[in-house]
DOZA-916568 format. One record per residue: z, y, x of N, C-alpha, C in turn. Coordinates in Angstrom, 3 decimals. Example, Ala and Ser with C-alpha at 12.3 -4.5 7.8 and 13.67 -1.06 7.14 Angstrom:
2
+----------+----------+----------+----------+----------+----------+----------+----------+----------+
!      n.z !      n.y !      n.x !     ca.z !     ca.y !     ca.x !      c.z !      c.y !      c.x !
+----------+----------+----------+----------+----------+----------+----------+----------+----------+
!    7.800 !   -5.690 !   13.190 !    7.800 !   -4.500 !   12.300 !    7.800 !   -3.300 !   13.200 !
!    7.080 !   -2.250 !   12.850 !    7.140 !   -1.060 !   13.670 !    7.870 !    0.030 !   12.900 !
+----------+----------+----------+----------+----------+----------+----------+----------+----------+
***
This chain:
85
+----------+----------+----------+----------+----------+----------+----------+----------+----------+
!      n.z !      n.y !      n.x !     ca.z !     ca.y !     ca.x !      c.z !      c.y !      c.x !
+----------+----------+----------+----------+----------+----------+----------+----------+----------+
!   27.541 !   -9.048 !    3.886 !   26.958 !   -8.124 !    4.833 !   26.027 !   -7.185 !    4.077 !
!   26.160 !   -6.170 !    4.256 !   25.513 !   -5.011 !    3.774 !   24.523 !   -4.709 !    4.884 !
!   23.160 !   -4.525 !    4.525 !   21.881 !   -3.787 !    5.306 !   21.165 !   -2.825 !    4.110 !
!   20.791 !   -1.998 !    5.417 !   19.749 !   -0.884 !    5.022 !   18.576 !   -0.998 !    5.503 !
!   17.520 !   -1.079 !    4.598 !   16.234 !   -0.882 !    5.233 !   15.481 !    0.316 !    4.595 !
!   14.918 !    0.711 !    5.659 !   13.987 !    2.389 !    5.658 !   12.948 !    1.768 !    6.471 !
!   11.531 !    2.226 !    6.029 !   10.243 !    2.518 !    6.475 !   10.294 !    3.916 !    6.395 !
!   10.053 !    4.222 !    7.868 !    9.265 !    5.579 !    8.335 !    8.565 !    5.454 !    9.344 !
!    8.116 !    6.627 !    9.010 !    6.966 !    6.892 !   10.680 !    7.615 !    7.605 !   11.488 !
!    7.856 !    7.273 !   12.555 !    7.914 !    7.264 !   14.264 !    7.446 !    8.854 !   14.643 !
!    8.405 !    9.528 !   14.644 !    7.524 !   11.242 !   15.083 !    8.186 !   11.528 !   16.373 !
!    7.215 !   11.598 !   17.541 !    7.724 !   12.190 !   18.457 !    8.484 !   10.935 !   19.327 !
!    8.641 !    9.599 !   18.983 !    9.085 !    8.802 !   19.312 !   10.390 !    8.651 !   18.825 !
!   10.945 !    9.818 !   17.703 !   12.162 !    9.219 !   17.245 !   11.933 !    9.096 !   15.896 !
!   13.508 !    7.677 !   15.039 !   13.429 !    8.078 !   13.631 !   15.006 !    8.536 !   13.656 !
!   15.113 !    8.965 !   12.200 !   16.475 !    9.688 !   12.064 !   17.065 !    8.815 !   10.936 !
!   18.351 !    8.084 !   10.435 !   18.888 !    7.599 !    9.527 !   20.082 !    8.536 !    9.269 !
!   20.230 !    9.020 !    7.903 !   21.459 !    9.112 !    7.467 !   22.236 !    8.047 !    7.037 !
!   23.193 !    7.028 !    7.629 !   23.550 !    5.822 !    7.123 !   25.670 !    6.726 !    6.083 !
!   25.146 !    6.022 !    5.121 !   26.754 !    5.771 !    4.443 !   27.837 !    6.168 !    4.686 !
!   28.777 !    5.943 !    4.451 !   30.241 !    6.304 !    4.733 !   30.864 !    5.134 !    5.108 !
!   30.425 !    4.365 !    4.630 !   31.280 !    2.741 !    4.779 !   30.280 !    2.478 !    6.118 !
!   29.432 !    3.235 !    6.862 !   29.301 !    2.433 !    8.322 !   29.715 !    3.375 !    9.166 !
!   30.209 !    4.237 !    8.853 !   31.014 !    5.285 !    9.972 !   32.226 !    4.664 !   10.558 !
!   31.808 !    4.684 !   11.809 !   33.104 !    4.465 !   12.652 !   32.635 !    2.596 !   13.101 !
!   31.956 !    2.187 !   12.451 !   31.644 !    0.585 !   12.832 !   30.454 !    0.671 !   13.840 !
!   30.366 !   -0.039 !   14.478 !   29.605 !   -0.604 !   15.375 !   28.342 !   -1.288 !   14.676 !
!   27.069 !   -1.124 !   14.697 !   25.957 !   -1.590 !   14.225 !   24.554 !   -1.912 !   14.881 !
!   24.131 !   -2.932 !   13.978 !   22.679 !   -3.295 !   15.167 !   21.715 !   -2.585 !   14.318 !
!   20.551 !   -2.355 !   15.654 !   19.263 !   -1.522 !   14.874 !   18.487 !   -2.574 !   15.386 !
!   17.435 !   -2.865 !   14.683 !   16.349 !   -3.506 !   15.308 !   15.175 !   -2.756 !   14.352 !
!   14.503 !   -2.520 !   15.278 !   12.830 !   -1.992 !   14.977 !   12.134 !   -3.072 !   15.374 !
!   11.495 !   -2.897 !   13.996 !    9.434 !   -3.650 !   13.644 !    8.747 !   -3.149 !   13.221 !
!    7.400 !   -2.791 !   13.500 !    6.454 !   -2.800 !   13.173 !    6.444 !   -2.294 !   11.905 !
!    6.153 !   -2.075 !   10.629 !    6.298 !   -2.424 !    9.698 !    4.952 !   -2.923 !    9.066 !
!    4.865 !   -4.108 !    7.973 !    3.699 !   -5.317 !    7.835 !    2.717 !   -3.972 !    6.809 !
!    1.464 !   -4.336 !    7.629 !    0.735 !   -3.213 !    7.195 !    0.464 !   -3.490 !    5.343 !
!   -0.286 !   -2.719 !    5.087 !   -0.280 !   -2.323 !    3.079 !   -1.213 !   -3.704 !    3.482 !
!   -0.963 !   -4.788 !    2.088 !   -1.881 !   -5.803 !    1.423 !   -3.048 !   -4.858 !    0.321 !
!   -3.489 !   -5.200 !    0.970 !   -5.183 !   -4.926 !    0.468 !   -4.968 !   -5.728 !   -1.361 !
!   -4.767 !   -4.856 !   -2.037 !   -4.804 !   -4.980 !   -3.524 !   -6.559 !   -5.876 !   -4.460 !
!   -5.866 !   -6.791 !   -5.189 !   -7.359 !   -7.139 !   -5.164 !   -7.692 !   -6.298 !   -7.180 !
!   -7.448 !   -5.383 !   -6.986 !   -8.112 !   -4.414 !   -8.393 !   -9.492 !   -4.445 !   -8.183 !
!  -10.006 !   -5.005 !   -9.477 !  -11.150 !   -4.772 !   -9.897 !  -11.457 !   -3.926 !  -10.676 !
!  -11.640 !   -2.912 !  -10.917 !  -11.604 !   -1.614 !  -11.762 !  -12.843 !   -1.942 !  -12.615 !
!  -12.167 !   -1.250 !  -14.175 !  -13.698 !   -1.222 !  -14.585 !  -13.741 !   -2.699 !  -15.226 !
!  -12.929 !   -4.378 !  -14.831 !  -13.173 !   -4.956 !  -15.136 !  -12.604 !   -5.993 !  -15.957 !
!  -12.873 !   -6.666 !  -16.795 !  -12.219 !   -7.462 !  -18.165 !  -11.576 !   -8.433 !  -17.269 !
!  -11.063 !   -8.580 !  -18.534 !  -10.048 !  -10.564 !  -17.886 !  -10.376 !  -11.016 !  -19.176 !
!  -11.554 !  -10.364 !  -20.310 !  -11.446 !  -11.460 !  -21.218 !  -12.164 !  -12.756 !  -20.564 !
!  -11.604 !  -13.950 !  -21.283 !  -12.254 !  -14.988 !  -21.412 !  -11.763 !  -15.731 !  -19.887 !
!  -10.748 !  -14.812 !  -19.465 !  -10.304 !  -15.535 !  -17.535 !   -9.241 !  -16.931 !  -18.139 !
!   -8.929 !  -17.283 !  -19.026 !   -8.360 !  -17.793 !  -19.553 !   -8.541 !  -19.028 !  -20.757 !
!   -9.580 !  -18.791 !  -20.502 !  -10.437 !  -19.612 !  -21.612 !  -10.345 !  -21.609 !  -21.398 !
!   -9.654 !  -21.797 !  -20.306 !  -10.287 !  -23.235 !  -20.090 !   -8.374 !  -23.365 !  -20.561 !
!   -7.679 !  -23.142 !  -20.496 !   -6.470 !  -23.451 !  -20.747 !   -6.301 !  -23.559 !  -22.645 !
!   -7.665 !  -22.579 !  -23.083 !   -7.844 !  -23.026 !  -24.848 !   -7.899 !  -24.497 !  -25.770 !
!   -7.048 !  -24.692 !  -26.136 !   -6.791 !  -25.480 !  -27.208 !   -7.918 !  -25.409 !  -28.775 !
!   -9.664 !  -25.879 !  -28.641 !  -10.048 !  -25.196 !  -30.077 !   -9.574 !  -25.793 !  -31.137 !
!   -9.075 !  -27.383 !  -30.796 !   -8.158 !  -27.618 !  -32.652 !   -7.055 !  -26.395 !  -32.829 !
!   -6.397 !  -25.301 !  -32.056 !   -5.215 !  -24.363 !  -32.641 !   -6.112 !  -23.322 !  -32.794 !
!   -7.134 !  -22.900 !  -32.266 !   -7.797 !  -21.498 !  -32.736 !   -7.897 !  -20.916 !  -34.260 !
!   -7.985 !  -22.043 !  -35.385 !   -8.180 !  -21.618 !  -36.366 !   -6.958 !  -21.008 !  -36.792 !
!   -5.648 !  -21.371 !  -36.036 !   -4.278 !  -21.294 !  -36.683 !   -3.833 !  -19.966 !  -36.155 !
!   -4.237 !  -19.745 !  -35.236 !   -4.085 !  -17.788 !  -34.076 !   -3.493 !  -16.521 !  -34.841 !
!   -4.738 !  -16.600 !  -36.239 !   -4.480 !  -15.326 !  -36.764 !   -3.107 !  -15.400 !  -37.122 !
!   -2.280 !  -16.465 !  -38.127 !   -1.322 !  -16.348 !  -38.688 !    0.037 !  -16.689 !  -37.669 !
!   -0.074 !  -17.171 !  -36.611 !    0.704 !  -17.781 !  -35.256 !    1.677 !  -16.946 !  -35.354 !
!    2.089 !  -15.936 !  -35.509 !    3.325 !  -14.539 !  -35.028 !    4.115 !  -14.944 !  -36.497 !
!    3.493 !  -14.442 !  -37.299 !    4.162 !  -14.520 !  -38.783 !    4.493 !  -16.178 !  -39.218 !
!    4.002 !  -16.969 !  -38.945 !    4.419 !  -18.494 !  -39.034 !    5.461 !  -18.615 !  -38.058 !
!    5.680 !  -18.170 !  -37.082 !    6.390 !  -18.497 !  -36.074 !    8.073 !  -17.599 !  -36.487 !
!    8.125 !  -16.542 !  -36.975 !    8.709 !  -16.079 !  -37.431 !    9.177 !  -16.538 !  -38.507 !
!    8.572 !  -16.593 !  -39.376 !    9.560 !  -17.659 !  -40.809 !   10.072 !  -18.947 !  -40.353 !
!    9.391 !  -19.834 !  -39.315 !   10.051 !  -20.626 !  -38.937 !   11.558 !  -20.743 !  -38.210 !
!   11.361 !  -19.631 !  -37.454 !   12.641 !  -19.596 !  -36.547 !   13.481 !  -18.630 !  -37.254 !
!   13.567 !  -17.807 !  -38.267 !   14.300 !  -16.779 !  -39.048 !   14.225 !  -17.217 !  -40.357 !
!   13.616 !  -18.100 !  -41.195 !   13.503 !  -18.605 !  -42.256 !   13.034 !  -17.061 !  -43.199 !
!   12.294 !  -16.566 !  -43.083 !   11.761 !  -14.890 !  -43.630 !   10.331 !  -15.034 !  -43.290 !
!    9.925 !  -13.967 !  -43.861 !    8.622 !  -13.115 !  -43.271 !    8.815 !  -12.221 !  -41.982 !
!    7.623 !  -12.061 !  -41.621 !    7.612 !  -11.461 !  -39.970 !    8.367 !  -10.049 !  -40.435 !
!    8.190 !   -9.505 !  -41.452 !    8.296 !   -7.995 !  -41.840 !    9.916 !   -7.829 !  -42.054 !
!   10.503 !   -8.905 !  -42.168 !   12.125 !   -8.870 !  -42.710 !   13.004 !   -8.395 !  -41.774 !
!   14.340 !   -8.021 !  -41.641 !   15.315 !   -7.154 !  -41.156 !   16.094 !   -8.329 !  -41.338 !
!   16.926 !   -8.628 !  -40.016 !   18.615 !   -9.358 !  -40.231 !   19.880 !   -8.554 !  -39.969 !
+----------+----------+----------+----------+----------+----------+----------+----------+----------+
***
């Protein structure tokens, strides 16, 4: 089953759909709702996420961080991070 959904605003008490080619000539249901008003975004502008993350830290691996990308890379490619396959 194929559906279309469109949000518009209601002018005058009508809306207008241009529907497809493949629903011409078929018989179809409309049902109107409401539509669910905008969720209130929770942006904090202006503000860090350092440290939002901090309790999930491991400090025995911190010392190992800097080199983590390039170790991880020779491991799984047997190379340096910098190499071409």
């Amino acid at each position: 089953m194929e559906a279309i959904r469109r949000i518009q605003t209601v002018q005058n008490g009508e809306v207008h759909l241009q529907l497809p080619k493949q629903f011409w000539g078929q018989e179809v249901e409309i049902i109107v709702l409401p539509a669910p008003a905008q969720t209130m975004r929770l942006v904090m502008p202006n503000k860090s996420l350092h440290g939002c993350l901090k309790h999930y830290a491991k400090p025995e691996l911190i010392a190992r961080e800097h080199d983590a990308w390039q170790t991880t890379a020779s491991e799984k490619h047997g190379c340096l991070a910098h190499c071409t396959h």
